[in-house]
N, C-alpha and C positions, 0 to 999 in steps of 0.2 A: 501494585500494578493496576490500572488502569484497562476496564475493556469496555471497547463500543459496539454497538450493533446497529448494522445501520441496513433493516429490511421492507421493501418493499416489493415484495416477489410474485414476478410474473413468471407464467409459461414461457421453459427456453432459458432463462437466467441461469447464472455459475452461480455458484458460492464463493469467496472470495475471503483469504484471511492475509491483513493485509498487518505484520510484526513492526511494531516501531522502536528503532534502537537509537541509544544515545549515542555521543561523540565516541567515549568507548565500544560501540558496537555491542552495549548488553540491550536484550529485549525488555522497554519499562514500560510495555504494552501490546496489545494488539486490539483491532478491529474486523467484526466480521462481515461483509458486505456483499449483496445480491447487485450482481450490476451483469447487462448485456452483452459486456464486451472484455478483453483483456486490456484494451487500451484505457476504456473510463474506468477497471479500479484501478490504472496507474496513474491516473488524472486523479483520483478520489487519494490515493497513498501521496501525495504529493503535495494537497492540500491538507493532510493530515501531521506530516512530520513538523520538525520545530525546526529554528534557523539550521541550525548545522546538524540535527539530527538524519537518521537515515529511515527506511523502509522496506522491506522485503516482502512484494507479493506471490502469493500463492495461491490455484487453484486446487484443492485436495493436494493431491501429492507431486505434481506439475508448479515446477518455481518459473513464473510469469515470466519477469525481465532479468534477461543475463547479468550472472552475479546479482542478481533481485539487490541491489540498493540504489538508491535517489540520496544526492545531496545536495547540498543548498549551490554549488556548482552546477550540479543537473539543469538548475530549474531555470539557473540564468543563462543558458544554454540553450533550454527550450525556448526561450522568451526572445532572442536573438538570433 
């Protein structure tokens, strides 16, 4: 397993643990990341997963985005 940390923490930031899982849906990592908002660590979880991998953010004990997973569908979706 693989873990990143990615802090640069200001007054007011979340903490943010953002789990990366493979096509099977096992976690073969996670990152933990200071970001202002819910929406930039799901911008930050999205640039982190692989082609067809997923992501599940989470603030402490608050799962960010419903069903917390991104897949390589999601992103061509956002992009469109």
């Amino acid at each position: 397993m693989v873990v990143i940390a990615l802090h640069n923490r200001r007054s007011g930031m979340t903490r943010y643990r953002i789990y990366l899982r493979d096509r099977n849906e096992l976690i073969v990592s996670h990152a933990d990341a200071d970001c202002d908002t819910d929406r930039e660590a799901c911008v930050l979880a999205e640039h982190l997963i692989e082609r067809d991998g997923q992501a599940e953010v989470w603030a402490g004990l608050r799962r960010v985005r419903p069903l917390g997973l991104f897949t390589a569908a999601d992103r061509r979706q956002s992009i469109n």
